[in-house]
N, C-alpha and C positions, 0 to 999 in steps of 0.2 A: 348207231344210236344218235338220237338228236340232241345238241346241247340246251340246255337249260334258256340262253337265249335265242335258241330254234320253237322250240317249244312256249314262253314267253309272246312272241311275235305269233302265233300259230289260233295262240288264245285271245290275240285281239283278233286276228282276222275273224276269227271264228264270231266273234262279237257285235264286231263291224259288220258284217254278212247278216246276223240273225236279222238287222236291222235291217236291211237292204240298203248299206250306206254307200258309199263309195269314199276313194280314201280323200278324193276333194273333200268329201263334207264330212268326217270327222276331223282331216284338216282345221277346217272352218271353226268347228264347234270345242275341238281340245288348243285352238292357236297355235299348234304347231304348223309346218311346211308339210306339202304332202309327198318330198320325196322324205322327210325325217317318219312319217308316217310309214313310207315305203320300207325305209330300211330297219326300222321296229319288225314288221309283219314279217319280215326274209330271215329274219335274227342277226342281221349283219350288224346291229346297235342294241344294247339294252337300253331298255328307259330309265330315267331317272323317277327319282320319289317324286319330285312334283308333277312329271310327267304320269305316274302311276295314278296320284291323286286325280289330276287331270281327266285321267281314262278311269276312273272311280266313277266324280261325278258323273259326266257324259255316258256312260254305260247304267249307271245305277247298280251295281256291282261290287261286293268286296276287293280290292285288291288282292287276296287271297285266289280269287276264280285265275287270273291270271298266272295263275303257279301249280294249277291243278287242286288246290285246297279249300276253297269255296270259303264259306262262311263259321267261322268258329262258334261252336256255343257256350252255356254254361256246364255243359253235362260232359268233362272231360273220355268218360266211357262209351259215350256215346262217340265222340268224334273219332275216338280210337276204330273202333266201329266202321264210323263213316271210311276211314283210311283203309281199313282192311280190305274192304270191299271195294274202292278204287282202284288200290292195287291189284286185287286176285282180277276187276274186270277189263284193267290196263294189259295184261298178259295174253287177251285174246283178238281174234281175228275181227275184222270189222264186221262182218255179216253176223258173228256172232252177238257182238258190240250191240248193231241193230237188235238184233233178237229179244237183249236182255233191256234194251229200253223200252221195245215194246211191251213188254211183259209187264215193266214198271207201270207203263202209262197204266196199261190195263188194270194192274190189283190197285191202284191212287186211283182211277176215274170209279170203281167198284167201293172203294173205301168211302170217296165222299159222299156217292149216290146212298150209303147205307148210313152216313152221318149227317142227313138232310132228313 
């Protein structure tokens, strides 16, 4: 099992890539060093809170996404919710993983086409 600063690190790469960044240019753009960047992504370092904020802005991102928790709301039932279904799809295989984002996309791209 991965530690919490494996996972931490896992979720900016993952961030850094949607971008096609490289770790020079979030270097550049959070002011950190890009081996400090390097060793955030490995987990071999946690970030700090201004480092978090840091990769806040520059991502446009809750600091929440980088912990697996995304964006809190007001509808506490709902985020329970939200949690449930993290977890129950955190437990499965990646191709499954795939399967069920596709799905997602699919009933949201169906959802807006019928709310247009």
């Amino acid at each position: 099992m991965s530690t919490l600063r494996e996972r931490v690190g896992h979720a900016i790469r993952h961030q850094r890539r949607l971008r096609s960044w490289s770790q020079e240019e979030l270097a550049t753009l959070t002011g950190r060093s890009i081996e400090m960047i390097n060793r955030l992504e490995r987990g071999r370092i946690a970030p700090s809170f201004e480092t978090l904020e840091k990769l806040e802005e520059v991502f446009q991102v809750p600091a929440g996404e980088f912990f697996g928790l995304g964006a809190p709301t007001d509808d506490p039932q709902r985020d329970d919710g939200l949690m449930r279904l993290i977890r129950m799809v955190a437990k499965l295989n990646p191709e499954d993983i795939e399967w069920i984002n596709d799905l997602v996309a699919v009933a949201l791209s169906r959802k807006q086409r019928s709310s247009t």
